[in-house]
KOLBALO-485971 format. One record per residue (C-alpha): residue in one letter; y, x, z. Coordinates in steps of 0.2 Angstrom, whole numbers, plus 5000, padded with zeros to 4 digits. Layout:
BEGIN
A, Y, X, Z
...
***
This chain:
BEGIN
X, 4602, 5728, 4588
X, 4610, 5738, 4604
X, 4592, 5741, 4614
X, 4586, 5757, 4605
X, 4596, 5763, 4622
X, 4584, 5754, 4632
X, 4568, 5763, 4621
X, 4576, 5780, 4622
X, 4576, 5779, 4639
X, 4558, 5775, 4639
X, 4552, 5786, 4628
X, 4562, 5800, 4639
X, 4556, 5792, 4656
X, 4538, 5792, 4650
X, 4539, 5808, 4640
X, 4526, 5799, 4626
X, 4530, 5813, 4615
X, 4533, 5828, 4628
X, 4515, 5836, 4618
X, 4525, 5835, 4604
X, 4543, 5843, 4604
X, 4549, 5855, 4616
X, 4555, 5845, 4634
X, 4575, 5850, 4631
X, 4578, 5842, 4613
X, 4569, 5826, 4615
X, 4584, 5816, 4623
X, 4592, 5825, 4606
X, 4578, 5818, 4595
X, 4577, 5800, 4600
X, 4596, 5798, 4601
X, 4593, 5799, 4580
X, 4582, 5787, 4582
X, 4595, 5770, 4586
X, 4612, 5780, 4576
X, 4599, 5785, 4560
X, 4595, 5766, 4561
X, 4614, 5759, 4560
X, 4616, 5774, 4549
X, 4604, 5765, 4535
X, 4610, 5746, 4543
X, 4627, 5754, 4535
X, 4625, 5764, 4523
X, 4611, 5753, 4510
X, 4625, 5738, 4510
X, 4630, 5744, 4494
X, 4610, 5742, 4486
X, 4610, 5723, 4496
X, 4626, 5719, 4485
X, 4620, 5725, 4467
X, 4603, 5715, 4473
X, 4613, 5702, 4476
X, 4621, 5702, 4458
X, 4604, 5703, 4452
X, 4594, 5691, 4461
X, 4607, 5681, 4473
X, 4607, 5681, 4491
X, 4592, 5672, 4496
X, 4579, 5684, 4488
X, 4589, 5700, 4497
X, 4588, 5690, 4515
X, 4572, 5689, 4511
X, 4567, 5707, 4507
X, 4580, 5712, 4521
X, 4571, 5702, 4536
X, 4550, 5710, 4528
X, 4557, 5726, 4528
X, 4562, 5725, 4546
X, 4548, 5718, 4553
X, 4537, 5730, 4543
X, 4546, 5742, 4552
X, 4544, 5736, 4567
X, 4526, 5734, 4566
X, 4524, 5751, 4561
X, 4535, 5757, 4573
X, 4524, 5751, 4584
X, 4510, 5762, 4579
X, 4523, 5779, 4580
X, 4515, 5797, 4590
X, 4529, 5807, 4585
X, 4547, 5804, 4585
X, 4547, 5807, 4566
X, 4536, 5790, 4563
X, 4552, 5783, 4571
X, 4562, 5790, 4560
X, 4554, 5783, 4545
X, 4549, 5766, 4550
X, 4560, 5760, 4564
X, 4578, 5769, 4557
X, 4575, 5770, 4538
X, 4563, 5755, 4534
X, 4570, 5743, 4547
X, 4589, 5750, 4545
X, 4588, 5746, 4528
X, 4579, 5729, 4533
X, 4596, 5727, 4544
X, 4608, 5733, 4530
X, 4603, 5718, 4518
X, 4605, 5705, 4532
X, 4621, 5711, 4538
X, 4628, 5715, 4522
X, 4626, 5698, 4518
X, 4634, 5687, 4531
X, 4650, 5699, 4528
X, 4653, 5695, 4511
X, 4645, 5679, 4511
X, 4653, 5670, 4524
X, 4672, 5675, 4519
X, 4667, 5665, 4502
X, 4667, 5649, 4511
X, 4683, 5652, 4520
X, 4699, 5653, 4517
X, 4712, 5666, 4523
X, 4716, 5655, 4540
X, 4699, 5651, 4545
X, 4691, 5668, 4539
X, 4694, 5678, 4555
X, 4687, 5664, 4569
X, 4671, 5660, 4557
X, 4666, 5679, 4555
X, 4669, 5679, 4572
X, 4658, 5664, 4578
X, 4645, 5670, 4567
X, 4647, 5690, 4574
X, 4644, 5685, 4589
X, 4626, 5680, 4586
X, 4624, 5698, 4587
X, 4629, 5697, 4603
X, 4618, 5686, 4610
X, 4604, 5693, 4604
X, 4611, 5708, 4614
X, 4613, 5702, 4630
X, 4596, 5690, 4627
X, 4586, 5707, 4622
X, 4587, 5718, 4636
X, 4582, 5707, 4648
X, 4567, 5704, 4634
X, 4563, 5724, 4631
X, 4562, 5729, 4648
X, 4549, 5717, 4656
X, 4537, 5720, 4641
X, 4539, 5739, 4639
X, 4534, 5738, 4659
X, 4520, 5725, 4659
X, 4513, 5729, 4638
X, 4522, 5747, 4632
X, 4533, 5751, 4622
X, 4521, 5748, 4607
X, 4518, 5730, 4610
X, 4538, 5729, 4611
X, 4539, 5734, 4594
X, 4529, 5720, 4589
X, 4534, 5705, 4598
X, 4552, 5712, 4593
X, 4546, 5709, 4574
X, 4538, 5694, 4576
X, 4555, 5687, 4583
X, 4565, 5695, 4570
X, 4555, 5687, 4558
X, 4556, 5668, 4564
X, 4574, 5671, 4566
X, 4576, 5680, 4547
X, 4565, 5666, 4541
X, 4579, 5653, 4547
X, 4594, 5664, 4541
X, 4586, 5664, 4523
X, 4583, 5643, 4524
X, 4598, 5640, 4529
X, 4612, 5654, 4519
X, 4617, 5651, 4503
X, 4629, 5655, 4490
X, 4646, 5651, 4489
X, 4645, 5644, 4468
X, 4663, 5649, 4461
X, 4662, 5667, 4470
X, 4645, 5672, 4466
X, 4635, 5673, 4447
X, 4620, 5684, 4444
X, 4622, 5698, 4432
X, 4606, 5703, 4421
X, 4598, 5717, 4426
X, 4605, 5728, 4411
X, 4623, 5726, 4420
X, 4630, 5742, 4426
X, 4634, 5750, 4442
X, 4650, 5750, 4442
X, 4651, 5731, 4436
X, 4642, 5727, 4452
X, 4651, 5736, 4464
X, 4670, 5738, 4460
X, 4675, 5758, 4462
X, 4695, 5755, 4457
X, 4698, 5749, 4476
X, 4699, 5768, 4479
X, 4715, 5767, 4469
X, 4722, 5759, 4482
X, 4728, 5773, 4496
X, 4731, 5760, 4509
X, 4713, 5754, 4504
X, 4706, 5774, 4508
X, 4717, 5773, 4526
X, 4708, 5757, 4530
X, 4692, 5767, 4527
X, 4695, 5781, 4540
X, 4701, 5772, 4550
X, 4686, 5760, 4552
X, 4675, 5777, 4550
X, 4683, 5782, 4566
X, 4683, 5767, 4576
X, 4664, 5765, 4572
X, 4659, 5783, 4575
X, 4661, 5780, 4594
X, 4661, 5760, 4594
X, 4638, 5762, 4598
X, 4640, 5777, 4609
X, 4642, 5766, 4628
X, 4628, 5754, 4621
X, 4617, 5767, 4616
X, 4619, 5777, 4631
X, 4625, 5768, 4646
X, 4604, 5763, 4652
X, 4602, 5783, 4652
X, 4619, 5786, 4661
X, 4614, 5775, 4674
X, 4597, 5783, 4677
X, 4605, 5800, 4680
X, 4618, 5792, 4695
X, 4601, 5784, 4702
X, 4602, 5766, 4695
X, 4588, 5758, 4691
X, 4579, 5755, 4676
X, 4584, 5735, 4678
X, 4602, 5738, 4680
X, 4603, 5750, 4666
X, 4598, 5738, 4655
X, 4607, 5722, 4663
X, 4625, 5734, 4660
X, 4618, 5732, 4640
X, 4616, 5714, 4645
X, 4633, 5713, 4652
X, 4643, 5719, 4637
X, 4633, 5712, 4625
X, 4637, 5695, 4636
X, 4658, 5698, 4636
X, 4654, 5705, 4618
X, 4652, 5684, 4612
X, 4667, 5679, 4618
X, 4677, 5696, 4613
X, 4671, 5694, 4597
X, 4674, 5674, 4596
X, 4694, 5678, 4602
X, 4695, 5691, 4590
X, 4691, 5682, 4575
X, 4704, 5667, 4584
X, 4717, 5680, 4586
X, 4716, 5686, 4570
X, 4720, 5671, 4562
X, 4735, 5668, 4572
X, 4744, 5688, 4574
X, 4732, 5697, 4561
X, 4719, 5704, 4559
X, 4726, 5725, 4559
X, 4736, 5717, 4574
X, 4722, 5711, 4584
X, 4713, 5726, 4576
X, 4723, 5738, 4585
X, 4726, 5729, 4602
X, 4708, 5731, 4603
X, 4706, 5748, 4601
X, 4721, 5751, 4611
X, 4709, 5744, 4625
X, 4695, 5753, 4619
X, 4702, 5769, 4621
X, 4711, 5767, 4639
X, 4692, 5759, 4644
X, 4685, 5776, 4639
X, 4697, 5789, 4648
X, 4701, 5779, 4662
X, 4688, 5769, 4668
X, 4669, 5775, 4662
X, 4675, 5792, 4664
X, 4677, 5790, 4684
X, 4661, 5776, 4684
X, 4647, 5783, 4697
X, 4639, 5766, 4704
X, 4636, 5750, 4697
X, 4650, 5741, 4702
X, 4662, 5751, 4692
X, 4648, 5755, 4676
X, 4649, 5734, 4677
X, 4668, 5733, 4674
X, 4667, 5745, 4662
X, 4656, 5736, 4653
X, 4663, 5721, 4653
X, 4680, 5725, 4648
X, 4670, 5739, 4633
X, 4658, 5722, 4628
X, 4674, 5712, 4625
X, 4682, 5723, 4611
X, 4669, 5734, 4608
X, 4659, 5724, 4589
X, 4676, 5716, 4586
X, 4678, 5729, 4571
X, 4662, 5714, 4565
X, 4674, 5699, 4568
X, 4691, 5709, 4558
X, 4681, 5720, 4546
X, 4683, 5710, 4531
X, 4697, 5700, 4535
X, 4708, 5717, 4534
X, 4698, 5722, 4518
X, 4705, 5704, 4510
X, 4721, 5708, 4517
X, 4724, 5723, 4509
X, 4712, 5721, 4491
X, 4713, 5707, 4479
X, 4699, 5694, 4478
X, 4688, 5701, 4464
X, 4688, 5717, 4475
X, 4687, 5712, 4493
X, 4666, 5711, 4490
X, 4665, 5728, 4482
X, 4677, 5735, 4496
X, 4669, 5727, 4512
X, 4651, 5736, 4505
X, 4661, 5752, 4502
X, 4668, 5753, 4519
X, 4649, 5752, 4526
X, 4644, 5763, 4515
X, 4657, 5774, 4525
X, 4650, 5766, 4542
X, 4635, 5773, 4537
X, 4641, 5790, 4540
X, 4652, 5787, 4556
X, 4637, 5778, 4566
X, 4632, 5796, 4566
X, 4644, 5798, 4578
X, 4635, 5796, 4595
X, 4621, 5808, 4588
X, 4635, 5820, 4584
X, 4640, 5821, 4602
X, 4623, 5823, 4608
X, 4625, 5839, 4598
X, 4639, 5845, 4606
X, 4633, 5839, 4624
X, 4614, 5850, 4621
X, 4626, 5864, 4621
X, 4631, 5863, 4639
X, 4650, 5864, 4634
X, 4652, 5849, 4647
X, 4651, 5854, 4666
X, 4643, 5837, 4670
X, 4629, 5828, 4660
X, 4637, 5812, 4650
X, 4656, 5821, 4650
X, 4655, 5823, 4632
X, 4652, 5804, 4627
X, 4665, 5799, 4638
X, 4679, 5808, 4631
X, 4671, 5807, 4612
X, 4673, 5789, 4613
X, 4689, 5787, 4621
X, 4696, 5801, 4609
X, 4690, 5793, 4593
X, 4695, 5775, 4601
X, 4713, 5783, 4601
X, 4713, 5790, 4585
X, 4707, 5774, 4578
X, 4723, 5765, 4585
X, 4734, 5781, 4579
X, 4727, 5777, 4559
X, 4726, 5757, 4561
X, 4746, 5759, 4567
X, 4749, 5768, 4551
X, 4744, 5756, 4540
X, 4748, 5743, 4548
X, 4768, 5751, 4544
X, 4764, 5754, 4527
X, 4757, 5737, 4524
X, 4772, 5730, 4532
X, 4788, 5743, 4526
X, 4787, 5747, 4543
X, 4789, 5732, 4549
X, 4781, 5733, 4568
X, 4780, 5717, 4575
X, 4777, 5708, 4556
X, 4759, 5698, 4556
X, 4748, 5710, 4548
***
């Protein structure tokens, strides 16, 4: 779901709630719109796991995908920012949450260690293509229909495609068994992985890579209207990522399986963080904004592909379940990231618009690396070039 960019930018353009809110803090108030809905498509995971023990996958893909589309239909209907708030970030974040919760843990129950990396992979990048097929979807209808109409046709799609997601997913029978009801919290989600320091490492780490991973995508449609590009171009740079984002996360998954997953991990956010300070920082036409989104595209989401290959390859097997759901839970707080630095940019500390994003990403892209490398030493005895 990476075109709540292209909606800001119409809702900013437009100014549909300038009667509403004062003119400075919109661009503040709609940028909580897209992070507060990752913020719930990260942070309910753990309810879509202790559903999941309850009534198995099926009937939470099911509620997931009606909850989005609720939200998208009342979405549609929104006069004030906070109707977004409510229908498009919490009901069809938490809509999203139950989805994507499930093709994490589900999909590493069919696989083994050696396949596990390329098949999240394969199936992450689904995600991907709906990305790059999206903007070149939202833009036409906001144009011809409004914004409003957009929200609709949006749910119906997501709805057919749901519908197919829950016909075709299922259980993996030795992995899964539903608990009664009367089963307790911690019996559904395992809380001893936090004895495990290098387990708590893994978790700021990811915390840190997501917190800046959504920033580009949710911002690059806006940054382009501001050096003069065109509404079309700023969503086709979405497109463009989103399109070098399928093969990015594909390789990823392959690479994993081969060098590791904290290896590929950290070569990825090695790249991540150079893209950032180097390149995006110095981009002011549409040639270079198209480099940089195409080298971003490519590593940026991998964190989808290795996520719970490096949670399996640091908990046992009766945890890995609980721990991936544990580390969105985390996510669910770092995807406030981008809204964070939308803060700090409303505060004119940057002497040009758009400054601020640019090094928050590639500073938190470097961090990332910094913590991924540490545990990758522990993990290994310090061991730097061992398949981790």
């Amino acid at each position: 779901m990476k075109w709540p960019g292209i909606i800001q930018d119409y809702y900013q353009q437009n100014n549909e709630f300038g009667n509403n809110s004062t003119q400075g803090s919109i661009p503040l108030q709609l940028s909580f719109v897209g992070t507060l809905f990752m913020f719930f498509e990260h942070f309910m995971a753990p309810f879509s796991q202790i559903l999941r023990s309850i009534w198995g996958t099926k009937i939470v893909l099911v509620i997931g995908t009606f909850l989005m589309v609720i939200g998208f239909i009342i979405a549609s209907f929104a006069s004030q920012i906070w109707h977004l708030y409510l229908a498009f970030s919490v009901l069809a974040g938490t809509g999203g949450a139950f989805l994507f919760a499930m093709t994490q843990t589900v999909v590493p129950e069919h696989f083994g260690q050696k396949r596990g990396g390329l098949a999240l992979g394969c199936i992450s990048s689904g995600g991907s293509i709906g990305s790059l097929v999206f903007p070149f979807i939202v833009t036409p209808l906001n144009d011809q229909l409004g914004v409003h109409w957009t929200f609709r046709i949006s749910g119906a799609i997501c709805l057919t495609l749901g519908l197919v997601a829950c016909i075709l997913m299922k259980d993996c029978v030795q992995h899964v068994t539903i608990s009664p009801v009367r089963n307790r919290l911690r019996e559904m989600i395992k809380f001893n992985v936090f004895q495990n320091s290098n387990f708590i490492i893994w978790c700021l780490g990811a915390v840190m890579q997501c917190s800046s991973a959504f920033t580009p995508m949710l911002f690059i449609p806006s940054y382009a209207t501001y050096i003069g590009l065109s509404d079309f171009q700023g969503s086709s740079l979405v497109s463009i990522g989103s399109g070098t984002a399928v093969f990015g996360r594909i390789f990823s998954g392959y690479l994993a399986d081969r060098i590791g997953a904290i290896n590929t991990n950290i070569i990825y956010l090695c790249i991540g963080a150079i893209s950032n300070l180097l390149i995006w920082t110095f981009a002011y036409s549409y040639g270079v904004l198209a480099a940089f989104m195409a080298i971003y595209g490519f590593i940026y989401g991998s964190y989808y592909a290795l996520g719970s290959p490096i949670t399996a390859s640091i908990l046992n097997k009766e945890q890995v379940s609980s721990g991936v759901v544990i580390v969105l839970l985390f996510n669910g707080i770092a995807v406030l990231g981008p809204s964070v630095a939308s803060a700090v940019e409303s505060t004119g500390v940057a002497s040009k618009p758009f400054f601020t994003y640019k090094m928050f990403t590639g500073i938190t892209y470097l961090v990332a690396t910094l913590i991924m490398i540490l545990l990758k030493l522990r993990l290994s005895n310090n061991k730097l070039f061992a398949k981790m």
